[in-house]
mmJSON file of the N, C-alpha and C atoms, coordinates in Angstrom:
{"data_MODEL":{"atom_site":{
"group_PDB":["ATOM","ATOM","ATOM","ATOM","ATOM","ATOM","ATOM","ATOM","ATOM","ATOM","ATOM","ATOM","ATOM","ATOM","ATOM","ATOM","ATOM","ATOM","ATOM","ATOM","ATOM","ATOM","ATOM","ATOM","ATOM","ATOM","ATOM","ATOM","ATOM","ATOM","ATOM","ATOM","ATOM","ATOM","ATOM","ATOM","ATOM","ATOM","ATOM","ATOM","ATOM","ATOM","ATOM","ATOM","ATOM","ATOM","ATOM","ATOM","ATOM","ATOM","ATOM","ATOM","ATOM","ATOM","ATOM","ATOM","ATOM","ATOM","ATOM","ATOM","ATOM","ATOM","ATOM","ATOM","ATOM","ATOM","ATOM","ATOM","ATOM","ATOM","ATOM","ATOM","ATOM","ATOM","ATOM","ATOM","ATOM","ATOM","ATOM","ATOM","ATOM","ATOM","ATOM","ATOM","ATOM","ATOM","ATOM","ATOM","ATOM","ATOM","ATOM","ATOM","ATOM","ATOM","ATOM","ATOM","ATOM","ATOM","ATOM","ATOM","ATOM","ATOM","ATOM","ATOM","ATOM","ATOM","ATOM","ATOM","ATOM","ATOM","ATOM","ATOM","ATOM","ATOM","ATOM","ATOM","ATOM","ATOM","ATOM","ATOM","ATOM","ATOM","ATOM","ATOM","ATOM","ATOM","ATOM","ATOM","ATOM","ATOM","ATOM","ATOM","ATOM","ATOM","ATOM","ATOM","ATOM","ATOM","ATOM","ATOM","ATOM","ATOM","ATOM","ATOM","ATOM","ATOM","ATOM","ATOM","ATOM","ATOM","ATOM","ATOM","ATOM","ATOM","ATOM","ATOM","ATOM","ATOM","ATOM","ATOM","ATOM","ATOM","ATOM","ATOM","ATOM","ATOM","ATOM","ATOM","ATOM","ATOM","ATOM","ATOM","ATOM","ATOM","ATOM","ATOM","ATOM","ATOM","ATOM","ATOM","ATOM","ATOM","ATOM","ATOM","ATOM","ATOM","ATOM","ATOM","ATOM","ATOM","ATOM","ATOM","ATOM","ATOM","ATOM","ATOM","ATOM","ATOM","ATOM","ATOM","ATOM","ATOM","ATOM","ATOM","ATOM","ATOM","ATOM","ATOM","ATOM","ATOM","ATOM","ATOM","ATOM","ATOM","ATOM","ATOM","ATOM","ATOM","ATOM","ATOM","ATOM","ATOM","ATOM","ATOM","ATOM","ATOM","ATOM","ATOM"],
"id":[1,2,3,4,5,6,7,8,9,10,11,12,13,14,15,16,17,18,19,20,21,22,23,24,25,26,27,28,29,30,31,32,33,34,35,36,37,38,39,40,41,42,43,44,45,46,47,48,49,50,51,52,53,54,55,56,57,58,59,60,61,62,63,64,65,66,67,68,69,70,71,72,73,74,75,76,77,78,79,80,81,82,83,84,85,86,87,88,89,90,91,92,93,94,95,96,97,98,99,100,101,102,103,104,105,106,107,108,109,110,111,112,113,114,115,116,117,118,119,120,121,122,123,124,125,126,127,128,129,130,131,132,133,134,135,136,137,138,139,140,141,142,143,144,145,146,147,148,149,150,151,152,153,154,155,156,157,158,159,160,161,162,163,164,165,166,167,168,169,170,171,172,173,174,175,176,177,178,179,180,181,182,183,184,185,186,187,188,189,190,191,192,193,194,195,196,197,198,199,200,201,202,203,204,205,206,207,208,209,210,211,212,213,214,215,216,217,218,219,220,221,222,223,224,225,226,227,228],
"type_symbol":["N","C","C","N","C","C","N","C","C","N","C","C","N","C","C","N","C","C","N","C","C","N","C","C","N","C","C","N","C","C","N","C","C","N","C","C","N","C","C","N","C","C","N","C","C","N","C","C","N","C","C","N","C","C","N","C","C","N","C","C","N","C","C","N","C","C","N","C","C","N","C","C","N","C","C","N","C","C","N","C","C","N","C","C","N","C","C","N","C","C","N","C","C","N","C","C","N","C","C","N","C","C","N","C","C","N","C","C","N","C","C","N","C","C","N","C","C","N","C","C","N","C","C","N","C","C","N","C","C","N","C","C","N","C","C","N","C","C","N","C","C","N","C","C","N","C","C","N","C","C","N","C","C","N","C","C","N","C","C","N","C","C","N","C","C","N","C","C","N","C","C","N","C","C","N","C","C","N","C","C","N","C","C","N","C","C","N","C","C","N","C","C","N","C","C","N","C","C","N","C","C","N","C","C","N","C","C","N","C","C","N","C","C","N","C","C","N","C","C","N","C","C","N","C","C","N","C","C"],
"label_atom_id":["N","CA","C","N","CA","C","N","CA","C","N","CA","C","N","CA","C","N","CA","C","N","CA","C","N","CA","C","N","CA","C","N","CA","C","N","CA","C","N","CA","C","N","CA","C","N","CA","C","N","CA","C","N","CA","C","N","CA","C","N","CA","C","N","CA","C","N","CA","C","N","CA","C","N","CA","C","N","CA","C","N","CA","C","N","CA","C","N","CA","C","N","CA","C","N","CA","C","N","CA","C","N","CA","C","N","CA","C","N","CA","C","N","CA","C","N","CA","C","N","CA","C","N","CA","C","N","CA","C","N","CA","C","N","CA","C","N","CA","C","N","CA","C","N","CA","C","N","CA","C","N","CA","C","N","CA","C","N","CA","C","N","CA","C","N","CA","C","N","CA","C","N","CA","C","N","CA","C","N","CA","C","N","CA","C","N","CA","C","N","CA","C","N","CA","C","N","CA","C","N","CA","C","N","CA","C","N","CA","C","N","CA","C","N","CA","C","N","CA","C","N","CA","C","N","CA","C","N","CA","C","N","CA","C","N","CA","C","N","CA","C","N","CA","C","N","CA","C","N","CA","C","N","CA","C","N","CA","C","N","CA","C","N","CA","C"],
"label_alt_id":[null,null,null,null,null,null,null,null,null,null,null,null,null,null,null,null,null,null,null,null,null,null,null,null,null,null,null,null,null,null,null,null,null,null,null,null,null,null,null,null,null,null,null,null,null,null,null,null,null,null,null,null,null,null,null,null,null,null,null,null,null,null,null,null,null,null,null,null,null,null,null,null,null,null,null,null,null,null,null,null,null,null,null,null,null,null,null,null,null,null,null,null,null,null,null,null,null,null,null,null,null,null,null,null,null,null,null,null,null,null,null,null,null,null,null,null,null,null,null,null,null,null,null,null,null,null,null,null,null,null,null,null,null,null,null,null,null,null,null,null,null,null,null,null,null,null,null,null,null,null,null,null,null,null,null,null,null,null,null,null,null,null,null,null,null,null,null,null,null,null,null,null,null,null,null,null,null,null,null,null,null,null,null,null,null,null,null,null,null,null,null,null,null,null,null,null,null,null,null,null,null,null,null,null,null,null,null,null,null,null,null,null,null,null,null,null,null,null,null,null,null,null,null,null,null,null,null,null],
"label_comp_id":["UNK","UNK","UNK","UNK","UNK","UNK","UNK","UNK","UNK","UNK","UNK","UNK","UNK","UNK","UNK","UNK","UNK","UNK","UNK","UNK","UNK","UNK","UNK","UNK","UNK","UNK","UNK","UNK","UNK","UNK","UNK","UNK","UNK","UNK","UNK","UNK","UNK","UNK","UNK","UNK","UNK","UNK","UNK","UNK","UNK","UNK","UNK","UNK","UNK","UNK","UNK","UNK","UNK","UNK","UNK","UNK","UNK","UNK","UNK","UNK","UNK","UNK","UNK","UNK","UNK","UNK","UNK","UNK","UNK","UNK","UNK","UNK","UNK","UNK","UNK","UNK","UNK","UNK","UNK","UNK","UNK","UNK","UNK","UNK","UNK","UNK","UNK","UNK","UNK","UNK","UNK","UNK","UNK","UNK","UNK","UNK","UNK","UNK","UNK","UNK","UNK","UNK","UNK","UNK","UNK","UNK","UNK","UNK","UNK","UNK","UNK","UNK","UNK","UNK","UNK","UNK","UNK","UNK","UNK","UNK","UNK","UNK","UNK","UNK","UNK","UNK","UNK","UNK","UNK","UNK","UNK","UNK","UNK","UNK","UNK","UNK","UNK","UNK","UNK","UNK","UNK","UNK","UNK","UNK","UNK","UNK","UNK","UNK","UNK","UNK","UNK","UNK","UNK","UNK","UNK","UNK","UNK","UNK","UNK","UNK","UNK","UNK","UNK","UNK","UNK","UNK","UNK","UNK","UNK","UNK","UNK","UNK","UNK","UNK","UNK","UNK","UNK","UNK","UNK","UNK","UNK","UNK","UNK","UNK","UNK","UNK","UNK","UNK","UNK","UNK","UNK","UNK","UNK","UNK","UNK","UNK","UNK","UNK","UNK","UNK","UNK","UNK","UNK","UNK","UNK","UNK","UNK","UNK","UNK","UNK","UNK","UNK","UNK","UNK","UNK","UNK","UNK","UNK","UNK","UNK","UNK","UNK","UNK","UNK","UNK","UNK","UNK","UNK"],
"label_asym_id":["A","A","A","A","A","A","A","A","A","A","A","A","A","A","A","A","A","A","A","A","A","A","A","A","A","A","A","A","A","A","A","A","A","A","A","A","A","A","A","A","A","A","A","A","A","A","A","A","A","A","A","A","A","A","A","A","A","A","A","A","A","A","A","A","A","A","A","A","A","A","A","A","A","A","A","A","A","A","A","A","A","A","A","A","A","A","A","A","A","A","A","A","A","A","A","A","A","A","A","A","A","A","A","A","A","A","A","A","A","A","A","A","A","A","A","A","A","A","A","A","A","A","A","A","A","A","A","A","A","A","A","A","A","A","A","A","A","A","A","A","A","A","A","A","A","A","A","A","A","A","A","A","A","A","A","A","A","A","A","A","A","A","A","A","A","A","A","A","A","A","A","A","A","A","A","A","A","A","A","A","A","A","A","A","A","A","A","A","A","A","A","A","A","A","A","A","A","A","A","A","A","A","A","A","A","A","A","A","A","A","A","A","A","A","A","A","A","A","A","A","A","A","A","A","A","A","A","A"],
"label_entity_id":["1","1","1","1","1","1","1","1","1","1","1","1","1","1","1","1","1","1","1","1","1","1","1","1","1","1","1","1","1","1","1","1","1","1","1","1","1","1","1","1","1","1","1","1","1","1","1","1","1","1","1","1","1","1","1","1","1","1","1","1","1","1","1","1","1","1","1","1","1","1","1","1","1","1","1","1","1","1","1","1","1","1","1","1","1","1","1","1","1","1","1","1","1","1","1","1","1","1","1","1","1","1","1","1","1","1","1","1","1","1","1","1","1","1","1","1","1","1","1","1","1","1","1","1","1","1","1","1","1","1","1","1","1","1","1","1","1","1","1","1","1","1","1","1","1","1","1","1","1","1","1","1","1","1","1","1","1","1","1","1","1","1","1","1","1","1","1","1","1","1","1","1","1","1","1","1","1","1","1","1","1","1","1","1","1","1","1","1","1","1","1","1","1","1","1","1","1","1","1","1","1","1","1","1","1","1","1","1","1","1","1","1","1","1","1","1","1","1","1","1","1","1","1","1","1","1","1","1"],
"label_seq_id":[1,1,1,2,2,2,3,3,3,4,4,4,5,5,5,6,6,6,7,7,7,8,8,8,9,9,9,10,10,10,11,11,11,12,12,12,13,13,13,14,14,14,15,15,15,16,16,16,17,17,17,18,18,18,19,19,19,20,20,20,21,21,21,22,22,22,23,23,23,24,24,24,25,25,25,26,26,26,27,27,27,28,28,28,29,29,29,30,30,30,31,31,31,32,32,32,33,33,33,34,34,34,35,35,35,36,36,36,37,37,37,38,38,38,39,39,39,40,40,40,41,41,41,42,42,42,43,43,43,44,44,44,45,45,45,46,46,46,47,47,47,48,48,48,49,49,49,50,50,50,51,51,51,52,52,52,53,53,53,54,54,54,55,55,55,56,56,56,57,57,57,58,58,58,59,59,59,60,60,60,61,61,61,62,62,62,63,63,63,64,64,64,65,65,65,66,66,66,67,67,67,68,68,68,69,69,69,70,70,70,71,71,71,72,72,72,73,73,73,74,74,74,75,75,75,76,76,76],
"pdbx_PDB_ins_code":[null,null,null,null,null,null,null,null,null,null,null,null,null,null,null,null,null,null,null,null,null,null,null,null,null,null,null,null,null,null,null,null,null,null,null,null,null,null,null,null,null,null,null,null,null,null,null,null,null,null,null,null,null,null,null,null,null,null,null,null,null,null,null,null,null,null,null,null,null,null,null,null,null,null,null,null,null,null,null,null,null,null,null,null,null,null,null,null,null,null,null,null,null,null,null,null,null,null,null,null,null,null,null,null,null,null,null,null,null,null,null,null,null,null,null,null,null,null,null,null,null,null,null,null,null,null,null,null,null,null,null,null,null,null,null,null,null,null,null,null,null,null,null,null,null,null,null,null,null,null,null,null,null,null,null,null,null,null,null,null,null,null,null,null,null,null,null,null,null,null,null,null,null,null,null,null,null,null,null,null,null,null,null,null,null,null,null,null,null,null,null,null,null,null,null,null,null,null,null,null,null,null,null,null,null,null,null,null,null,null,null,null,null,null,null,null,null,null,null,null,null,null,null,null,null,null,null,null],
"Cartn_x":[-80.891,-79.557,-79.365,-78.842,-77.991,-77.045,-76.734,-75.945,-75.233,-73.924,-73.677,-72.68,-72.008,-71.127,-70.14,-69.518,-68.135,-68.389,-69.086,-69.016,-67.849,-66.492,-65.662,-66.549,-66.07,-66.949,-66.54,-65.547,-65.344,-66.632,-67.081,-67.549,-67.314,-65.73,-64.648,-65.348,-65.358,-65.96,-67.125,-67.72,-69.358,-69.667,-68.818,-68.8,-68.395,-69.5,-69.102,-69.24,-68.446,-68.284,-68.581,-69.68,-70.092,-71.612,-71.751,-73.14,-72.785,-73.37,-73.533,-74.233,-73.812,-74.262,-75.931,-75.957,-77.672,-78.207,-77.728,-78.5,-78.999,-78.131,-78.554,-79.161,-79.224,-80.443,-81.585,-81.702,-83.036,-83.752,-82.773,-83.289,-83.919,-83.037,-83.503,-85.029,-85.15,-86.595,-87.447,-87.057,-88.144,-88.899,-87.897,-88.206,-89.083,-88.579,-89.33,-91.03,-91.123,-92.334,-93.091,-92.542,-93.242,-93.816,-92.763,-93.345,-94.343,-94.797,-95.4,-96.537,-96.972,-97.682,-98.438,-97.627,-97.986,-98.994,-98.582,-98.96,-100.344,-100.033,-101.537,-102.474,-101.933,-103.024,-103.308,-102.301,-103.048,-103.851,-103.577,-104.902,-106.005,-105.974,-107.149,-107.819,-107.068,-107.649,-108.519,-107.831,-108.442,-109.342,-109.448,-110.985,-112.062,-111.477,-112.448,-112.853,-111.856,-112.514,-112.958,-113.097,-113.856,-114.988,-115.419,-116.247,-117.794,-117.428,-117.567,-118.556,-119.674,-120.682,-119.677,-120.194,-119.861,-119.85,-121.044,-121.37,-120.797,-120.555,-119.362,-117.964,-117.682,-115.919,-116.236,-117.218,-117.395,-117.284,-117.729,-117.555,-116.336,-115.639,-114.253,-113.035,-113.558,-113.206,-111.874,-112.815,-111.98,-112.714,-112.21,-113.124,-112.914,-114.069,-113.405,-112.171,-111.97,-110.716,-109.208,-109.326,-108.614,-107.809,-108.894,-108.422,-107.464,-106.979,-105.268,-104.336,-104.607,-103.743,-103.678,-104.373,-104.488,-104.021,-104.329,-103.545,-101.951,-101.771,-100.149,-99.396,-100.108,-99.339,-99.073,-100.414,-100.17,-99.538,-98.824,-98.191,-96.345,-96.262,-94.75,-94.449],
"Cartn_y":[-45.424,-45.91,-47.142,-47.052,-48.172,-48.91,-50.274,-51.021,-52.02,-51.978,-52.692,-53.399,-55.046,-55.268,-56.425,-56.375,-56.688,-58.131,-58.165,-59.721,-60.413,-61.092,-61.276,-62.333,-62.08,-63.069,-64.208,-65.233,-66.213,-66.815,-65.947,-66.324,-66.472,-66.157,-66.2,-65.151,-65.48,-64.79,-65.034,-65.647,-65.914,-67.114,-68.133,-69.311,-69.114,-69.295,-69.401,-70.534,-71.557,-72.969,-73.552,-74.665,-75.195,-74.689,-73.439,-72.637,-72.129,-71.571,-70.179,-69.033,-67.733,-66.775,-66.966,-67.14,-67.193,-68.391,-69.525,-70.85,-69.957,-69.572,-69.014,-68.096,-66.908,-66.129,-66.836,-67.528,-68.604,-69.078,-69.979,-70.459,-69.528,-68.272,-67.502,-67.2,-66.79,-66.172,-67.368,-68.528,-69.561,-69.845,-70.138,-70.214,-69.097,-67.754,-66.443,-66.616,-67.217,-67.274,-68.595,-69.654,-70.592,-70.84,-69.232,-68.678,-67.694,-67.139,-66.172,-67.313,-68.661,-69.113,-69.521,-70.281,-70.875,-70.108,-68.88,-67.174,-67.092,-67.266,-67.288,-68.142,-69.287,-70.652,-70.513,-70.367,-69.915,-69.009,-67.639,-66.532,-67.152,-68.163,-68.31,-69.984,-70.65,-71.617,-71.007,-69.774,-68.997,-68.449,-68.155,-67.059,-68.57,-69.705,-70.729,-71.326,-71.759,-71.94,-70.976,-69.778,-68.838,-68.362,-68.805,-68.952,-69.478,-70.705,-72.017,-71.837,-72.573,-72.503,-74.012,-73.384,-74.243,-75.587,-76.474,-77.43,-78.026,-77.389,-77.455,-77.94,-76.909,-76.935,-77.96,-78.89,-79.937,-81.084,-81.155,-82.067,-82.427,-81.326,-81.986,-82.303,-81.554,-81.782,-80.98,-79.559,-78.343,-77.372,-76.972,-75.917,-74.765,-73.546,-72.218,-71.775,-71.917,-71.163,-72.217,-72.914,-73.903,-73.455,-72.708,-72.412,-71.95,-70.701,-69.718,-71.007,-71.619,-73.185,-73.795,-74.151,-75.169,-74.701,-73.337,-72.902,-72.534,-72.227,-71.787,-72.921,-74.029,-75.372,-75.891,-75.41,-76.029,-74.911,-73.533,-73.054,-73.31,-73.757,-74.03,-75.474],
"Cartn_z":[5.266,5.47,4.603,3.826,2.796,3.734,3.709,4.154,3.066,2.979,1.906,2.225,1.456,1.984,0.997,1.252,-0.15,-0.319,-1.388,-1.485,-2.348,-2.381,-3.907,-4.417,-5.756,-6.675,-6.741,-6.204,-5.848,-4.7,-3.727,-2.743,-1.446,-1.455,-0.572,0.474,1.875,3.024,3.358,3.11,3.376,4.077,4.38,5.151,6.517,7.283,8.644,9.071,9.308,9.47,7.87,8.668,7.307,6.637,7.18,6.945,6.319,5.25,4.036,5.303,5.04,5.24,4.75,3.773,2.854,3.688,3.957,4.76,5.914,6.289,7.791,8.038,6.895,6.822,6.575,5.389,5.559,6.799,7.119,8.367,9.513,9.602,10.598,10.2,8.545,8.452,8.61,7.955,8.454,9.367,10.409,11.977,12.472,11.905,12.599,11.903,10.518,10.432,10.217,10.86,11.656,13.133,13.639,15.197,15.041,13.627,13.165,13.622,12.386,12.173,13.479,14.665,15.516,16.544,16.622,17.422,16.58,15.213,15.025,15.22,15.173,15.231,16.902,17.903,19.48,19.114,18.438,19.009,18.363,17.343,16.691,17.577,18.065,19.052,20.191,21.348,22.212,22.028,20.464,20.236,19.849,19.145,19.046,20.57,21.714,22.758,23.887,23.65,24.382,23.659,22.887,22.296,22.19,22.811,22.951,24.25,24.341,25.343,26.593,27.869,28.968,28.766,27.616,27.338,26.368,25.635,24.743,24.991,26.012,26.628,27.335,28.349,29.263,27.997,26.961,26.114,25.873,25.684,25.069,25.993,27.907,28.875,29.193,28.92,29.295,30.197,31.088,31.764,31.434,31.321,30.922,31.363,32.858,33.31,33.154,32.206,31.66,30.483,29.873,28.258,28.092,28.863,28.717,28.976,29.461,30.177,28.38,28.07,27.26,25.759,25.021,24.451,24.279,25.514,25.818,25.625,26.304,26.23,25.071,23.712,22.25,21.619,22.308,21.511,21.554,22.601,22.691,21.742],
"occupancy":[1.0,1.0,1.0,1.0,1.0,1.0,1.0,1.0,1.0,1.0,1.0,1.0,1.0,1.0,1.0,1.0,1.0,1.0,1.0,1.0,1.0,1.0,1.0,1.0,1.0,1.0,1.0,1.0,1.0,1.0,1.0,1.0,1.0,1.0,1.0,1.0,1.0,1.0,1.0,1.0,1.0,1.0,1.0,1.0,1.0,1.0,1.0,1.0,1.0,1.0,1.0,1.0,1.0,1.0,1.0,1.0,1.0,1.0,1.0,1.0,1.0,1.0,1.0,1.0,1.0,1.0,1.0,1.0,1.0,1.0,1.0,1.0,1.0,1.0,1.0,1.0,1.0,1.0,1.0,1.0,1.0,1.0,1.0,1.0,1.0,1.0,1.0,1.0,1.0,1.0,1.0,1.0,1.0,1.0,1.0,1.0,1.0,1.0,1.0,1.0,1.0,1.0,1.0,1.0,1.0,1.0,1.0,1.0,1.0,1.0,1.0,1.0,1.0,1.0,1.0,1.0,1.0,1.0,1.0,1.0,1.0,1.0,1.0,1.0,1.0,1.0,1.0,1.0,1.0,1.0,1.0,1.0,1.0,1.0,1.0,1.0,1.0,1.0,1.0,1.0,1.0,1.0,1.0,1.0,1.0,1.0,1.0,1.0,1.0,1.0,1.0,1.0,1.0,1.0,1.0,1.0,1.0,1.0,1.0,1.0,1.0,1.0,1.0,1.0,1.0,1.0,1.0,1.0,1.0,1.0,1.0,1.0,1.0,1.0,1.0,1.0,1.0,1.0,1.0,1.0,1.0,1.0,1.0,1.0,1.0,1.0,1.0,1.0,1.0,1.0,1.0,1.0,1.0,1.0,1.0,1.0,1.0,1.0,1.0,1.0,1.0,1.0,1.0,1.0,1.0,1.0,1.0,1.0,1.0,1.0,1.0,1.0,1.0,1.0,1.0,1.0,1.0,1.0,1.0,1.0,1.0,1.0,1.0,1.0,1.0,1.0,1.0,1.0],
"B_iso_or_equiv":[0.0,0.0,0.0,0.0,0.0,0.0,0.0,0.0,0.0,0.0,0.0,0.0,0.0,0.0,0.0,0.0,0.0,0.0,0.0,0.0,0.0,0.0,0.0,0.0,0.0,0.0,0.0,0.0,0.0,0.0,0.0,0.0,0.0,0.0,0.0,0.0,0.0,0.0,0.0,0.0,0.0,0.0,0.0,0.0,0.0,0.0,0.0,0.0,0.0,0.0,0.0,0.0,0.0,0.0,0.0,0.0,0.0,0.0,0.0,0.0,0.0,0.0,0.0,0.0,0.0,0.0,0.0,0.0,0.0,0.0,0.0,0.0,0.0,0.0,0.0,0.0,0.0,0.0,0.0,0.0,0.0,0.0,0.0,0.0,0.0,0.0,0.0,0.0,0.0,0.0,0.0,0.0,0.0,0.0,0.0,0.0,0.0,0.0,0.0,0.0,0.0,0.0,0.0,0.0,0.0,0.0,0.0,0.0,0.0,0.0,0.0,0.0,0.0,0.0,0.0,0.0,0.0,0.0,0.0,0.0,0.0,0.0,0.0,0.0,0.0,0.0,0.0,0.0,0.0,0.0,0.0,0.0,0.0,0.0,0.0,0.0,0.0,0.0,0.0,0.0,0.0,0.0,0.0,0.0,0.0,0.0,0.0,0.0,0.0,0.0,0.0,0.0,0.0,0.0,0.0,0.0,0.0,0.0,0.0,0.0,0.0,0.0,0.0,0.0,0.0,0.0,0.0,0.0,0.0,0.0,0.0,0.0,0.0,0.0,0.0,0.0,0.0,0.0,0.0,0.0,0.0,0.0,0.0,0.0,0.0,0.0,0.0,0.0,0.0,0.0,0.0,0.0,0.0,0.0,0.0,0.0,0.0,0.0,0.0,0.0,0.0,0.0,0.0,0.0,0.0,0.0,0.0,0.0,0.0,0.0,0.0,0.0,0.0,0.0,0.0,0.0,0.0,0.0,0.0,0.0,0.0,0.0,0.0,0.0,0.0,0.0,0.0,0.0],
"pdbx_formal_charge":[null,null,null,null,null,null,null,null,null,null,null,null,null,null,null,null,null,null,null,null,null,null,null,null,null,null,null,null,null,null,null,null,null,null,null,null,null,null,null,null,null,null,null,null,null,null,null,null,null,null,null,null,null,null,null,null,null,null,null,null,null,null,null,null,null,null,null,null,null,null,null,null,null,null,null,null,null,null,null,null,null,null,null,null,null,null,null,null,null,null,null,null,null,null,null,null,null,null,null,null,null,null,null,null,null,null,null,null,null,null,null,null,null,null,null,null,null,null,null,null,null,null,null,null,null,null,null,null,null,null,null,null,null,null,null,null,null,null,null,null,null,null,null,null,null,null,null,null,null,null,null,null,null,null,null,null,null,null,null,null,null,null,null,null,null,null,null,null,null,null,null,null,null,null,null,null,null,null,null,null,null,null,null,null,null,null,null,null,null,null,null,null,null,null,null,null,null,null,null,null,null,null,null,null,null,null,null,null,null,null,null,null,null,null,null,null,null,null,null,null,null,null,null,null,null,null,null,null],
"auth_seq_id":[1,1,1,2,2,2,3,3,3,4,4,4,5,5,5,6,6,6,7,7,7,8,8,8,9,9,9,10,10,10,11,11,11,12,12,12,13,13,13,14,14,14,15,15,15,16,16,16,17,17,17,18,18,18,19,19,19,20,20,20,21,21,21,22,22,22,23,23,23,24,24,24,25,25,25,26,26,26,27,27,27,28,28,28,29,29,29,30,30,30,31,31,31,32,32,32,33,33,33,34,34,34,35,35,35,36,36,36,37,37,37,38,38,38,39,39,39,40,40,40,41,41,41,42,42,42,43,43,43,44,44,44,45,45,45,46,46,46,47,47,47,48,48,48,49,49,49,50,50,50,51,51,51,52,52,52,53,53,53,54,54,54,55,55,55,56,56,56,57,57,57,58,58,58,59,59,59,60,60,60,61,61,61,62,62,62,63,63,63,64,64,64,65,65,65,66,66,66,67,67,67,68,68,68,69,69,69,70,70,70,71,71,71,72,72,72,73,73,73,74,74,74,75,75,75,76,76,76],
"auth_comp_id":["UNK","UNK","UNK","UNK","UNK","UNK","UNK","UNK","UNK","UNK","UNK","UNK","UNK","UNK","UNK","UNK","UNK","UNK","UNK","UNK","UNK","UNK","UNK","UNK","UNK","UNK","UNK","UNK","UNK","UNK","UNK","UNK","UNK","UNK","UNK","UNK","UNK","UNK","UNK","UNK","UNK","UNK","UNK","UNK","UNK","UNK","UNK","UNK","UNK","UNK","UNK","UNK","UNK","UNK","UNK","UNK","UNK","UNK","UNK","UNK","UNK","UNK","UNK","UNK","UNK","UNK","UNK","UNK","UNK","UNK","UNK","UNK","UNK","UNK","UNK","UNK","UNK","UNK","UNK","UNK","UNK","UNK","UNK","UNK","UNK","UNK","UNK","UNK","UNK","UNK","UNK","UNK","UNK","UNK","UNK","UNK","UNK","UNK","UNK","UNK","UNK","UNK","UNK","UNK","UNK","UNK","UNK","UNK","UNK","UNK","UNK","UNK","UNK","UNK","UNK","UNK","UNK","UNK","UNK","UNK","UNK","UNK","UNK","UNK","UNK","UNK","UNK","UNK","UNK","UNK","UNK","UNK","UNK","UNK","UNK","UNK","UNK","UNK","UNK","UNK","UNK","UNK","UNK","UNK","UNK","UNK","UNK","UNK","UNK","UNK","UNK","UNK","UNK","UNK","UNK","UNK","UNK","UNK","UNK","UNK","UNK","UNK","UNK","UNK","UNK","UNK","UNK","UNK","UNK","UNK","UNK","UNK","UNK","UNK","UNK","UNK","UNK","UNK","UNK","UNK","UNK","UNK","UNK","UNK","UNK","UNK","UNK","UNK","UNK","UNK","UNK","UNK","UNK","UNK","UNK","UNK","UNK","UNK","UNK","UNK","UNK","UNK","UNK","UNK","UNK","UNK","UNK","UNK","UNK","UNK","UNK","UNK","UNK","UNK","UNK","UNK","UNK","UNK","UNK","UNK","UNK","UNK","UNK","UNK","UNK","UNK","UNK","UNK"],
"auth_asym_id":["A","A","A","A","A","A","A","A","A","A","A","A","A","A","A","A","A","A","A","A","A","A","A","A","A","A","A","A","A","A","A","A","A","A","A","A","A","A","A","A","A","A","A","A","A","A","A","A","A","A","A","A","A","A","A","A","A","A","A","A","A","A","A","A","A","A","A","A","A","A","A","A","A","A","A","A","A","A","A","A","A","A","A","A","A","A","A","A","A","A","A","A","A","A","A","A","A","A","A","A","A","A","A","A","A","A","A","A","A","A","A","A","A","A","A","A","A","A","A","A","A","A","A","A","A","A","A","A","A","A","A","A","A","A","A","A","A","A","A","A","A","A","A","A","A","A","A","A","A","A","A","A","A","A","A","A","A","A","A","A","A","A","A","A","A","A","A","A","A","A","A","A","A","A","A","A","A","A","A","A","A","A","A","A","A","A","A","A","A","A","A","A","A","A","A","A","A","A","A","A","A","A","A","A","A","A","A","A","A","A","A","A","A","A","A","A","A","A","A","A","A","A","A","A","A","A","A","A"],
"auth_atom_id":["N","CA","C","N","CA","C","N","CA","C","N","CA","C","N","CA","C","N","CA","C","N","CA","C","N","CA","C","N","CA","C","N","CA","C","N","CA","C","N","CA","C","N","CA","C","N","CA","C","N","CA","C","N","CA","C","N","CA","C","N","CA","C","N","CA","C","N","CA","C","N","CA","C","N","CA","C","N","CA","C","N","CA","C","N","CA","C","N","CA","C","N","CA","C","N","CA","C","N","CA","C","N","CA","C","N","CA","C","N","CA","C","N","CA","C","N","CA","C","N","CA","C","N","CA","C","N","CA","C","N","CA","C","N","CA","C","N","CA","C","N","CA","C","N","CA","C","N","CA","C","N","CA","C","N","CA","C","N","CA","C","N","CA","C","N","CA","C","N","CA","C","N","CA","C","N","CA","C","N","CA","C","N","CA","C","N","CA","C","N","CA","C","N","CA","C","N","CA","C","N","CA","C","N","CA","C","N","CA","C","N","CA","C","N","CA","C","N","CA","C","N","CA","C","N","CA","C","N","CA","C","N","CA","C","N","CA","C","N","CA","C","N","CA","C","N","CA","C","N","CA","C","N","CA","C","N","CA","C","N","CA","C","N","CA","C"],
"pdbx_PDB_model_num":[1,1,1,1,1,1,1,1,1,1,1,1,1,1,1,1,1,1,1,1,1,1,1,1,1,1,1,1,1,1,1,1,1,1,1,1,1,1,1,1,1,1,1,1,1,1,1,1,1,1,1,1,1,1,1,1,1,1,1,1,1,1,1,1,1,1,1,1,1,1,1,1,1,1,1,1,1,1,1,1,1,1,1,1,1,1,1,1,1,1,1,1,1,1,1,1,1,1,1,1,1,1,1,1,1,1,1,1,1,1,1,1,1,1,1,1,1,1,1,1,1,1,1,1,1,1,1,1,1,1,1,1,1,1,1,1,1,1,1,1,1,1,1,1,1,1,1,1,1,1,1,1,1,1,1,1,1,1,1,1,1,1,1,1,1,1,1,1,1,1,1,1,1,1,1,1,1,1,1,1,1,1,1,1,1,1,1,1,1,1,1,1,1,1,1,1,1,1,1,1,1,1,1,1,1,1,1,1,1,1,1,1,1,1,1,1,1,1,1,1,1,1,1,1,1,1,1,1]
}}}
C-alpha cells in the first residue's frame, strides 16, 4: 500500500501551529528511540545484577529480591 500526500511547493499545509509536520515526525522518532535505548540499558542492568553473587549485591546494598525494584525505577 502506497500512501501519498499533496505537498504544494510553497509549503503551504504542513504547519500545525508552530510545528513543521517534519519537527514532529522527528521528535516522535527520537523519543521512540531513546525509549528504545533506555529498555535496553534496563534489560542489560537486570542481566548485570542477577548475575551478581549475594556478596556482591550486599556490597552495593541491594538484595536479590530487590533487583526487579531497582531496575524499573532506573527505567522510568
Amino acid at each position: 500500500m502506497c500512501i501519498t500526500m499533496y505537498v504544494p511547493s510553497n509549503g503551504a499545509g504542513l504547519n500545525i501551529g508552530n510545528t513543521t509536520m517534519i519537527a514532529l515526525i522527528i521528535k516522535t522518532c527520537t523519543d521512540f528511540l531513546k525509549s528504545l535505548q533506555k529498555a535496553q540499558q534496563a534489560r542489560a542492568d537486570y542481566w548485570i545484577l542477577t548475575n551478581m553473587s549475594d556478596k556482591e549485591l550486599h556490597d552495593i546494598g541491594i538484595a536479590r529480591g530487590d533487583i526487579r525494584n531497582v531496575v524499573s525505577e532506573s527505567f522510568k
